[in-house]
N, C-alpha and C positions, 0 to 999 in steps of 0.2 A: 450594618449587620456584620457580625463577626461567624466565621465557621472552621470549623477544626483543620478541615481538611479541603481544600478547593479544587478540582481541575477541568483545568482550561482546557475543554474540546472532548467531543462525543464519541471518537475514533476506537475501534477497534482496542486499543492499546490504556487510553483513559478509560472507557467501561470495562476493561478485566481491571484494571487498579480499580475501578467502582465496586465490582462484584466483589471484588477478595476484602475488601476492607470491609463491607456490609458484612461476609460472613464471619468476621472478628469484629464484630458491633462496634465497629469505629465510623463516624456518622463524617458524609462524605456528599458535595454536592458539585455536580458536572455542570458548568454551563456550553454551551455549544451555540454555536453562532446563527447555525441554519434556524428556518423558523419551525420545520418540526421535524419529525423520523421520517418521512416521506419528500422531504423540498427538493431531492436529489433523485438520480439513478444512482446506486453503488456501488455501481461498476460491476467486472464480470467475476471468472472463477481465480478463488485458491485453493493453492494446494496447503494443506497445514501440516507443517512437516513433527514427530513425532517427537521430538528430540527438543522442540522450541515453542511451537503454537498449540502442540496435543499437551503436552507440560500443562503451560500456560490454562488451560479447561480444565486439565485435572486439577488444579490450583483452584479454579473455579467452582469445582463440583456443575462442568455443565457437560461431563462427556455424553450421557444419554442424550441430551438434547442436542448435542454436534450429530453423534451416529444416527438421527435419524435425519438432516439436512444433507449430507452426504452423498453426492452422484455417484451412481454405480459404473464403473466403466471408464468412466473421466482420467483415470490416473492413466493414461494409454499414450504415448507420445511417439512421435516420427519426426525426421527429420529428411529432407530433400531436396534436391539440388534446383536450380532454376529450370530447369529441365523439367523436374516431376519426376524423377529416378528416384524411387526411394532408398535410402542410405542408410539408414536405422528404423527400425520398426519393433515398435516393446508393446507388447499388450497391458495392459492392468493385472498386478498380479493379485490382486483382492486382498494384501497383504493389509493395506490401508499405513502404510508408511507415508504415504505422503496424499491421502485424500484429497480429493474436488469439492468444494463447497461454495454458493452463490455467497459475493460479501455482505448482499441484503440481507441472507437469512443468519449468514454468523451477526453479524451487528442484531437481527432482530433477538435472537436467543437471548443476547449478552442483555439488551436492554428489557426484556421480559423478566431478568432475574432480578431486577434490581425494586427496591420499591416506589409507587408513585410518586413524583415530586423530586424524584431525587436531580433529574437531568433537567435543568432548566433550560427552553429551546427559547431561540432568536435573542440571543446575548453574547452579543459580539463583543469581544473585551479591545478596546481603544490605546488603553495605558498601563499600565504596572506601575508599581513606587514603591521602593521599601520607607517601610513605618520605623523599622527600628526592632530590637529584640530579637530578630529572627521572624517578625510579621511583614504581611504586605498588604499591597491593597489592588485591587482590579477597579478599573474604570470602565465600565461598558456605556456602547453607543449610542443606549439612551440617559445617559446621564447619569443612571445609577452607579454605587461604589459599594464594592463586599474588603470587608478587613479577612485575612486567615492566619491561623497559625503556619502551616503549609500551604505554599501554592506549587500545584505541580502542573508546568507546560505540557499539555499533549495535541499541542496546536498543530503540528503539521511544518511544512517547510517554512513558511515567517511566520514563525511561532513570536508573540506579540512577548512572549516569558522569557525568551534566550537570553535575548541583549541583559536581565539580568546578570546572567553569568557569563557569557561570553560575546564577542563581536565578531567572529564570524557567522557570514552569510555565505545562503549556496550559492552556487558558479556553474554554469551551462558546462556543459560536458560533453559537447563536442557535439551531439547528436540530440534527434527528435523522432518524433515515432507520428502516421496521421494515425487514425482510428477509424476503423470502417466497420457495419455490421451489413451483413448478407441477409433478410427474413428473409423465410418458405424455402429455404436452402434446398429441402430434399426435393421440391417439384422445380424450382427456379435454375437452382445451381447445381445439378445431380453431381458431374464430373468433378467439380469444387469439394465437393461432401465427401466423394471416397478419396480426394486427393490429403483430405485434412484428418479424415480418420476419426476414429471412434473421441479421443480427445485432444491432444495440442498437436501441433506442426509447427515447424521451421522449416524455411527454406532461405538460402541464401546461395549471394552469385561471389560477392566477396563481403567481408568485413563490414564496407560501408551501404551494404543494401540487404536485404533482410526483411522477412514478412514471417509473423506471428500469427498464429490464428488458432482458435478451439472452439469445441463446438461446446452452445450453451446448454439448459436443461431443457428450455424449447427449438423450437426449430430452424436456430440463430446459430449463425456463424460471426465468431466476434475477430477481428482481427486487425492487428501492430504492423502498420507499416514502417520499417525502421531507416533510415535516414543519415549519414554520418554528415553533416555541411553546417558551416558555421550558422548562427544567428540572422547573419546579411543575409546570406541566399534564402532562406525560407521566408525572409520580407520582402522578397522581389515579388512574392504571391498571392494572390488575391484570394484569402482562403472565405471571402463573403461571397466569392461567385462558384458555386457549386462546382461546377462545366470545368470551367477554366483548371479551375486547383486540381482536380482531377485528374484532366488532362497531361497536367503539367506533371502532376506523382508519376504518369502511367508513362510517362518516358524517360525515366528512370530506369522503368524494368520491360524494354521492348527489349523482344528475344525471349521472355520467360515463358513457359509452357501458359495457355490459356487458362486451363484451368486455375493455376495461378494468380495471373493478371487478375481475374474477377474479383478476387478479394481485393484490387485496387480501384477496378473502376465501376464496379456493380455494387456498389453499397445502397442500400437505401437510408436518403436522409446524408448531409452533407458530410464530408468530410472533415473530422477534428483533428486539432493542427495540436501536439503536445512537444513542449519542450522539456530534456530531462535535466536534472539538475541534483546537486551533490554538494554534501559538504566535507571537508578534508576528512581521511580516512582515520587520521587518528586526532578527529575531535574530541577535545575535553576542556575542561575548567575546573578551577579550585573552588576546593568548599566554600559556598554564601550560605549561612542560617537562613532556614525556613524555606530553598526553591531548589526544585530540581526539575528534570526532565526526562523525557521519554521518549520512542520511536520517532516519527523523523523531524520532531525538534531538536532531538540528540542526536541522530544519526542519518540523516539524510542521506541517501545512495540512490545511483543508477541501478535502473531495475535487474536484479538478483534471483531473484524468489523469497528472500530471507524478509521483506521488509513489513508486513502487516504478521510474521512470524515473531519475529523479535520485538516488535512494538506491542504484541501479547505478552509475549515472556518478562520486557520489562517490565510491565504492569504487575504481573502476578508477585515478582518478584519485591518490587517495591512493597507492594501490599503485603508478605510474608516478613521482610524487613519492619516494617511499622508495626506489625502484630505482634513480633518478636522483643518488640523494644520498646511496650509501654511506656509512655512520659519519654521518652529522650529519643527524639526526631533528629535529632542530629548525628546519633550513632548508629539509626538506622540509614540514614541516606550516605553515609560514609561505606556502611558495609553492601548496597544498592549501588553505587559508584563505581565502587572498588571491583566492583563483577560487571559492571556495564561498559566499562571503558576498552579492557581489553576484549570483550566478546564482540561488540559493537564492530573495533576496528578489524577484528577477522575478520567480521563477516562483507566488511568492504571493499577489503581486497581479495573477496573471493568470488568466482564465478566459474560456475559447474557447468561444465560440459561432456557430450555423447563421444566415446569412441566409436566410428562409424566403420571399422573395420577397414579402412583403406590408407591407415596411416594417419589421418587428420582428424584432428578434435573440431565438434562441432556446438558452438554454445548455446545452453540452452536458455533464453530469455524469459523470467517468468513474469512476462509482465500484463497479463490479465491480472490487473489488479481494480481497486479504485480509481478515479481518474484526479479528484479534485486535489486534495492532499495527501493524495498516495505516495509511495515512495519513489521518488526520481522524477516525477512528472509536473515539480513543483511552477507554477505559472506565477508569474510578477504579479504581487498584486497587496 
């Protein structure tokens, strides 16, 4: 079977390229690996910054249905020392610059827009080959094969598309984050709750230890425990034994205010062990006819805030490049390129942080993101 347009992976960043292309009647089909919209959690909040991911909607034509997903309040962030001294404290300023939104309900919008049939779920692509001409072909895991004119990778960190165009792979980065969630927070965890504030929290004692945490739309505290220690150390752990790995995180951070702690060792439900991962900052590759790619098959980073932002904006962008350039895919992916290489690598080497008023910058980690193939948290596999 032959199709115009292919992409590989259901991501946030593939369905805005699905959306924009459908509303330029360019016929466009998603396969995704999972077996359906539901196989997953999608992880916690973002923030959609105005500039990259609100773009990215408006490209879409799904702003009404972003502003009504949208937590009120969420945009609220603090930062605090291992103490519990608060050091910055910003309220939400309703401005909606940089809104809170569940990833389940942005993925659901994206894929509501799109028409039946289009995303084809449990189709895990095995192989790529180019055919020739600027065609390829996808080999999925059950044995089926689609021929396209484009195929465009929006796999994720091993993206099965890259090796097309390039051989670089990500590389651990030095650090890991576990994943804990607090339920019934406001009767269980009170002290916890005002420590974390209406929406994110930082706290950190130096560089290499660090706890991220925001509260979700229910009555969930979701939170990054972040970690600087090579690969070895964190396989010294037994992260199958709940107790154990726990235990093991939580003296790390003796000394830190209690209310603190609890977001290490009161989680309910074991704790998840994520490694981050990154690909060089000023990734690129030369033109191949007929493949490209997008967020973090292109661009893989340590968590920013920038990464399910920019994996929207490439989409929309790509899809406005292809509508612009009926018949010739190759002048559109030149002028897609040509803007994603150098945006991409800004946004690698950047990372935004809070003046705390006391002389020190304190950074601000956006990484409630997705957990599977989100940005930075790429797992072997």
């Amino acid at each position: 079977m032959r199709t115009p347009v292919t992409i590989i992976g259901a991501g946030l960043g593939g369905l805005t390229l699905a959306r924009v292309l459908h509303l330029h009647g360019i016929p466009v089909t998603v396969h995704e690996a999972e077996p359906s919209p539901s196989a997953r959690t999608q992880g916690g909040l973002l923030d959609i910054h105005e500039d990259t991911g609100q773009l990215a909607l408006h490209a879409a034509d799904l702003m009404d249905e972003f502003h009504s997903v949208v937590l009120s309040g969420r945009q609220a962030m603090r930062v605090l020392d291992h103490r519990g001294t608060v050091l910055f404290d910003q309220a939400d300023d309703g401005t909606g610059g940089r809104p809170e939104v569940r990833r389940g309900d942005l993925r659901r919008i994206l894929l509501d827009s799109l028409p039946a049939g289009t995303v084809r779920w449990g189709r895990k692509a095995s192989a790529v080959r180019a055919l020739g001409g600027g065609r390829h072909a996808v080999v999925f895991s059950d044995g089926t094969t689609v021929g396209t004119d484009l195929l465009v990778g929006a796999d994720g960190a091993w993206s099965r598309v890259r090796p097309l165009l390039s051989g670089a792979r990500p590389e651990y980065v030095g650090r890991s984050v576990v994943e804990t969630f607090l339920t019934d927070a406001r009767t269980r965890h009170p002290a916890t709750v005002r420590a974390v504030g209406e929406g994110s929290m930082i706290a950190a004692s130096a560089p290499e230890r660090e706890i991220f945490a925001h509260r979700e739309s229910d009555d969930t505290l979701h939170a990054y425990v972040g970690i600087t220690e090579p690969l070895e150390w964190f396989a010294g752990i037994d992260f199958t034994d709940a107790a154990t790995a726990t235990a093991r995180i939580a003296r790390e951070f003796a000394g830190w205010a209690p209310e603190l702690l609890a977001l290490v060792t009161e989680g309910s439900g074991a704790p998840v062990l994520r490694h981050l991962y990154a690909l060089p900052a000023e990734h690129r590759w030369e033109r191949v006819p007929g493949v490209t790619l997008l967020g973090d098959a292109a661009h893989l980073a340590a968590p920013n805030g920038e990464g399910a932002n920019l994996a929207m904006l490439d989409g929309a962008e790509l899809g406005a490049a292809l509508a612009a350039h009926p018949g010739d895919v190759e002048a559109a992916l030149t002028v897609y390129e040509r803007a994603l290489f150098p945006r991409s690598a800004a946004a690698a080497v950047s990372f935004p942080g809070i003046d705390s008023g006391d002389g020190t910058t304190h950074p601000v980690i956006a990484l409630a993101m997705g957990m599977g193939t989100g940005t930075g948290t790429a797992q072997g596999r």
